[in-house]
C-alpha positions in Angstrom: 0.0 0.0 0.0 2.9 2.4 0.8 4.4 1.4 -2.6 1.1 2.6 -4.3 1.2 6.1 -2.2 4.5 6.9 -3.1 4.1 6.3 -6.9 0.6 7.9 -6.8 2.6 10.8 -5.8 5.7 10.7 -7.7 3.0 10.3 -10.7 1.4 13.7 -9.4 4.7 15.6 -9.0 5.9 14.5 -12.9 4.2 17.2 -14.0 4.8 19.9 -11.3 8.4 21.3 -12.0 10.3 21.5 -8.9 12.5 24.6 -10.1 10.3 27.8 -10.5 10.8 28.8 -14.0 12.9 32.4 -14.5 11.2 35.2 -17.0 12.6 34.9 -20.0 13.1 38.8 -19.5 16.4 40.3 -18.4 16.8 43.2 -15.8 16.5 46.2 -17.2 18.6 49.1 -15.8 16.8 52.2 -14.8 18.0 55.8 -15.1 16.6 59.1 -14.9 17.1 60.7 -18.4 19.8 63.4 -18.4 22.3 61.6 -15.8 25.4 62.9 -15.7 26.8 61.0 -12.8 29.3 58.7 -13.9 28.3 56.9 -11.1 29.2 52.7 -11.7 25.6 51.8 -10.5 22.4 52.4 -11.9 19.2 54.5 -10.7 17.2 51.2 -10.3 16.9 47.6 -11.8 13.9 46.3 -12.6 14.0 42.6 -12.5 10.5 41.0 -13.4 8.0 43.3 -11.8 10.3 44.1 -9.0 12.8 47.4 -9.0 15.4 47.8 -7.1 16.2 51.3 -6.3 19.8 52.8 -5.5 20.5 54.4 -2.8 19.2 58.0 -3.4 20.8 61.4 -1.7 18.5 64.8 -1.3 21.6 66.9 -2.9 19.9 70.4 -3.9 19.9 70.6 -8.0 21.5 73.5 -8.3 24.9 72.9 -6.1 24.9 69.1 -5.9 25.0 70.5 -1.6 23.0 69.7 1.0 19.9 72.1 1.5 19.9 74.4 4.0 17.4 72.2 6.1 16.8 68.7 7.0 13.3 68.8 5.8 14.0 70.2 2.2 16.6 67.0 1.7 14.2 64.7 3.1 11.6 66.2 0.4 14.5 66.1 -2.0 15.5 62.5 -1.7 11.7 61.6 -1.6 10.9 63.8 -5.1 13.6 61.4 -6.3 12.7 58.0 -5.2 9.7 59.2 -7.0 10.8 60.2 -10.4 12.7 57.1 -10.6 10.1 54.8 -9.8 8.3 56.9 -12.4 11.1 56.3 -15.1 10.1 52.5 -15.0 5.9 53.4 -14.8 5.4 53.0 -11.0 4.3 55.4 -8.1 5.3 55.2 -4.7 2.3 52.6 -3.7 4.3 50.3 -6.0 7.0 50.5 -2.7 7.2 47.8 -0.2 10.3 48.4 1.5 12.0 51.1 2.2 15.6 52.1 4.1 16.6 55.2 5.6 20.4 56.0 6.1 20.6 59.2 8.7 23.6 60.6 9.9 22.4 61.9 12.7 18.9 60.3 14.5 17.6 63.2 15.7 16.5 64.5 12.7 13.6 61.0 12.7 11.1 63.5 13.4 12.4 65.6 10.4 12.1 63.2 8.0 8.6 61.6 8.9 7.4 65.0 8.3 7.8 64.9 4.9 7.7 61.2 4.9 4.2 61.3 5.7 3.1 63.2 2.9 4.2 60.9 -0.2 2.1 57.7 1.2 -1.8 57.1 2.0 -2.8 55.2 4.7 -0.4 51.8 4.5 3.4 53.2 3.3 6.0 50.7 3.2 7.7 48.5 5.6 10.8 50.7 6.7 14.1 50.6 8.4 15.6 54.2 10.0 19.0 53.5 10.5 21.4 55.9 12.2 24.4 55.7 9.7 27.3 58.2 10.4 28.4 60.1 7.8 26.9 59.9 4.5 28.5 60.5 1.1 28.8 64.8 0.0 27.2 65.8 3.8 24.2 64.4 3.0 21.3 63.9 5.8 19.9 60.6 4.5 20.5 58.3 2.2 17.0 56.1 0.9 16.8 52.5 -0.7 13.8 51.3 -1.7 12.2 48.0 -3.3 9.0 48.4 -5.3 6.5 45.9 -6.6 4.6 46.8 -10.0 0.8 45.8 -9.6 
């Protein structure tokens, strides 16, 4: 009886593959048009329906500094994570995770001001993590994954 179970089910797996398949698509790199930053990573990948965002800065435009206040960066880096998620056709609902990279913690309150205003009622799962000094003087540093759908 145990020898008629087992092939029953070996019969029913034959035609359940037991690797996922992969999309025949490749990752397509992501970049806001006019970069000029030779940077040797891209804006985002977007790998099936998933992107990947790079790390983003809130630099102002104008002298690639950091704005006078901790708000305007954080309004900054968010308007960016923004146009890039735009660049491959998504908003920021399409985010489910998002990381924060402060220099200094005491400017949480700062940031979930602004924060606050690019989400509805369920924003992304998040992680607010006191880093040190960031790259240029920068306040925070945001990586985010997004899911298209």
């Amino acid at each position: 009886m145990a020898l008629g179970i087992i092939a029953g089910m070996i019969l029913a797996l034959a035609g359940t593959p037991l690797i996922a398949e992969q999309s025949s698509t490749s990752p397509q790199v992501i970049n806001l048009p006019g970069r000029s930053v030779a940077a040797p990573f891209s804006d985002a990948v977007l790998a099936g329906n998933t992107l990947y965002l790079a790390g983003r800065l809130g630099l102002d435009p104008e002298t690639q500094r950091p704005p006078a206040t901790a708000v305007q960066e954080a309004r900054n880096v968010l308007d960016g994570i923004q146009a890039v998620l735009s660049e491959a056709d998504m908003t920021m609902d399409d985010l489910v995770s998002v990381q924060v990279f402060c220099s200094d913690v005491s400017m949480y309150s700062d940031f979930n001001q602004v924060y606050r205003e690019y989400f509805d009622d369920d924003p992304p799962a998040r992680a607010f993590i006191g880093s040190g000094t960031l790259l240029f003087g920068a306040r925070f540093e945001v990586v985010g994954i997004a899911v298209k759908g």
